[in-house]
N, C-alpha and C positions, 0 to 999 in steps of 0.2 A: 317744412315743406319738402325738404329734399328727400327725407327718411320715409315721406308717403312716395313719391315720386319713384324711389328705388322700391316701394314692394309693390307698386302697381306695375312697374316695368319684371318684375321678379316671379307676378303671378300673371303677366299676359302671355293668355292661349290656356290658361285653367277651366274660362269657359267653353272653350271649343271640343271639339269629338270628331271621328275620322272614322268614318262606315268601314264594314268588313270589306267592300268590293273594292273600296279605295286602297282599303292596304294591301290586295292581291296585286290591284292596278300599279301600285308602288313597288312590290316587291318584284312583278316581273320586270320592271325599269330597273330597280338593279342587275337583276339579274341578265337582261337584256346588251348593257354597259359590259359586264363581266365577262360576257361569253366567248367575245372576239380574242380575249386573252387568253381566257380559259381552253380555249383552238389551239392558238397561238405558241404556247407557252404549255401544255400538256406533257411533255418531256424534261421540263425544270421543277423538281418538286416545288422547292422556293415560292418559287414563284408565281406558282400552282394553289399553292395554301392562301399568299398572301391576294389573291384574286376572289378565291371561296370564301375566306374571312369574312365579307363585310354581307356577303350575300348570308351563310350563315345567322351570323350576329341578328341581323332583322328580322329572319323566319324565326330562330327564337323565342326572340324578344314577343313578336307577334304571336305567336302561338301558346307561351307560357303566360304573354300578359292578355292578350286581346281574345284568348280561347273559344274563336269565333262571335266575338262581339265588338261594339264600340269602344273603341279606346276612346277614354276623355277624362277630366280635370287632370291633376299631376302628372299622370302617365301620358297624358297625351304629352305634357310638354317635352317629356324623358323622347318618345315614339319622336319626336319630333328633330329631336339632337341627335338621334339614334340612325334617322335616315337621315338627315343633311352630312351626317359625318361618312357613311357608307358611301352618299352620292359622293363625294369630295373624293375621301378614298381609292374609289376605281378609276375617276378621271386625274385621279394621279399617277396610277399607277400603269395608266395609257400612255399619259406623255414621258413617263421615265423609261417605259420597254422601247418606246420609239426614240428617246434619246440613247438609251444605251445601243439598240442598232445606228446610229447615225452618224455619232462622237465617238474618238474612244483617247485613249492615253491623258495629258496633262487637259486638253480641251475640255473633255469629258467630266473632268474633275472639278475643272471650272464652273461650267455650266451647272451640278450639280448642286455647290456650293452657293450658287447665285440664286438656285431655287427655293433652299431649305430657309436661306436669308430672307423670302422671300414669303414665306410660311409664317417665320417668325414677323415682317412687320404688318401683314396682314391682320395677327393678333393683334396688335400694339394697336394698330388701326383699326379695328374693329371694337374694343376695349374703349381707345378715347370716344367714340362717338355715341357707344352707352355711357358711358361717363359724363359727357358732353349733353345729352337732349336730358338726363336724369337731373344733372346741375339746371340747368338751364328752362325746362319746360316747367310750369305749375301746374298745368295737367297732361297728362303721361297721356297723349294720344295715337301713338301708335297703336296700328292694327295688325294684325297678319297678311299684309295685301300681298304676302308674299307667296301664297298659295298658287299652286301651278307653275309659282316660277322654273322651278328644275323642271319640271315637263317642258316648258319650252325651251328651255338652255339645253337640254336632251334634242330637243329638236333641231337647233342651231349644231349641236354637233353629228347629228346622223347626217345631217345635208355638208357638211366638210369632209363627214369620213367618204360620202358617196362619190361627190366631188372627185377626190383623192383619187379612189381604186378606178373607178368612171374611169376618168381620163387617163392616168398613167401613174400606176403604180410604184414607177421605178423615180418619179420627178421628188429627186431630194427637197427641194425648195417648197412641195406640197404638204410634205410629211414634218418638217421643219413647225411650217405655219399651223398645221394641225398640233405638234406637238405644245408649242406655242398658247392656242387655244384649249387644250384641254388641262394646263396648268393653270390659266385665267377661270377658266367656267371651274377650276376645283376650288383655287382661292375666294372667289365666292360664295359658296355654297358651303364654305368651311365655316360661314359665320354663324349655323345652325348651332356647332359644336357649347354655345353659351345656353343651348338649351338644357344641355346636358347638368353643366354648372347651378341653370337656376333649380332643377328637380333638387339637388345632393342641397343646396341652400336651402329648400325648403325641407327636408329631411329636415336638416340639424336644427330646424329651426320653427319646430310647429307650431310654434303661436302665431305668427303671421297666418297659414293656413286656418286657422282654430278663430282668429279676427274675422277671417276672410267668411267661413262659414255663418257665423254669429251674424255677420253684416248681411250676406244674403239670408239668412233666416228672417231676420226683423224685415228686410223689406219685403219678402213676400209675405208677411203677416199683414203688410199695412193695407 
């Protein structure tokens, strides 16, 4: 039971697909996220690149995979890791330019330090609880309910950034809280990145997908 539980969890979101207008709609949210840095930050090549990166990476992947069409089975779940990790990405890379303005010397280092700790047990924690409903469940019923969610968490952070600038730009205590926030809404959305994982599992591993096909064949025969 456990060894079906893991490729039902290994191949959820194979049946799904994601329209062409949705991945526009996606890629201008990264892009969107990136921009204010990409302002910002235009005279640090650094820093510059690692901002373009993730926007890059997606148009890509979209364009090489999805060649104006539906992305779906495997590839969607790859498309899938592919933005949860870009979303993560930029709103990291939010709260670390606004903590490097805000901290600096042994502080700075700290707070650093606290974050990347912080990366790491979000894995750890995001790991046991696949782990956890896989042991545990006898049918794998999670869904995707998670669709839209970054749209919204996108939304929860435009109304802080507005917040922010709105009332007073210069208020440490706001920029703080935002930076705050834009480490929490990336550590979540960093839990996409096991999508990434299940695509390369199912690479190495085509008889699960080869099952998976076989099993839909005979039932639409019936």
């Amino acid at each position: 039971m456990k060894e079906d539980n893991f490729e039902k969890y290994i191949l959820l979101g194979i049946e799904e697909r994601i329209s062409v207008p949705k991945q526009i709609e996606n890629g201008i949210l990264i892009l969107l996220i990136s921009l204010p840095l990409i302002v910002i930050e235009r005279h640090n090549f650094l820093f510059l690149l690692l901002c373009l990166f993730p926007t890059l990476l997606y148009l890509i992947f979209v364009i090489t995979v999805g060649k104006g069409k539906p992305i779906e089975g495997i590839q969607y779940i790859l498309y899938n890791g592919i933005f949860s990790v870009s979303f993560s990405w930029e709103l990291g890379l939010i709260g670390i330019d606004i903590l490097l303005h805000l901290f600096s010397g042994k502080e700075r280092n700290i707070i650093i330090c606290v974050v990347s700790v912080g990366y790491v047990l979000m894995f750890i924690l995001y790991g046991y609880i696949i782990k956890n409903q896989i042991n545990k469940k006898d049918d794998y019923g999670i869904k995707n309910t998670n669709k839209g969610i970054s749209f919204i968490l996108f939304g929860v952070l435009g109304v802080a950034v507005a917040r922010t600038f709105l009332n007073d730009i210069s208020n440490r205590k706001a920029l703080e809280i935002l930076c705050i926030l834009c480490f929490f809404l990336s550590y979540l959305t960093l839990i996409g990145i096991f999508n990434i994982y299940k695509y390369r599992y199912l690479m190495k591993h085509q008889e699960i997908l080869l099952k998976y096909q076989n099993r839909s064949e005979n039932h639409g025969s019936l």
